[in-house]
C-alpha positions, 0 to 999 in steps of 0.5 A, a space after each residue: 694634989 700630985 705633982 705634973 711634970 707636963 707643964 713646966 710651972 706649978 700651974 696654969 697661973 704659973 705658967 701664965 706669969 712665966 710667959 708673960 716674964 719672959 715676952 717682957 724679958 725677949 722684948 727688952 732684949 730685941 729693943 736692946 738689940 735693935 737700937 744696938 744695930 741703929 747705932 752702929 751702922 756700920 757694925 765691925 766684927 771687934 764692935 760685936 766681939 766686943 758687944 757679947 766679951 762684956 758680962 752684963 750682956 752675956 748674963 743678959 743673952 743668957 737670960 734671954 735664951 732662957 726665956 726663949 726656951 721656957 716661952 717656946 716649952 710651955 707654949 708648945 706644951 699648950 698648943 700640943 695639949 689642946 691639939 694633939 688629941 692622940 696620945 702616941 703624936 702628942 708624946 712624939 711631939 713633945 719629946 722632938 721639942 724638949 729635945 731640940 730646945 735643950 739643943 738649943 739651950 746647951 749650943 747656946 750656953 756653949 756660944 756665950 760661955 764656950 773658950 
């Protein structure tokens, strides 16, 4: 059996379970979010400075970026796969999200760990 680097698990049951892990991961960090907002109406700057300078919720927010990136990657692997029927768009596609999400995934990394 060869390896397939077109999908971004083992297999479908892998990938299956890497999206399933990181919805919970997103979902647990929006409800974070949110009650975060509800509690500090009135939000200041050095509140959310303060917020994103502790650690644990640095290595949260990068988690949660990851599981953005790996939600967002085999979700429109899946959908360009069972869509795009012509190979050229199909790898025209792929090829602008992989780029975009890793954009995404490096500026975000920058934010949260950047000087």
């Amino acid at each position: 059996m060869g390896v397939s680097i077109t999908n971004f698990g083992r297999s479908g049951l892998h990938d299956w379970m890497i999206q399933r892990a990181s919805a919970v991961i997103l979902a647990v960090y929006s409800v974070f979010l949110l009650g975060f907002f509800l509690t500090h109406p009135d939000l200041q700057f050095s509140e959310w400075k303060a917020l994103f300078g502790h650690l644990g919720f640095r290595i949260f927010s990068l988690l949660a970026l990851i599981s953005v990136c790996a939600h967002a990657w085999i979700g429109l692997w899946t959908i360009s796969t069972d869509y795009l029927k012509a190979t050229g768009i199909r790898f025209v596609f792929q090829a602008a999200y992989v780029i975009a999400l890793f954009v995404y995934l490096v500026w975000g990394i920058e934010i949260l760990w950047g000087v």
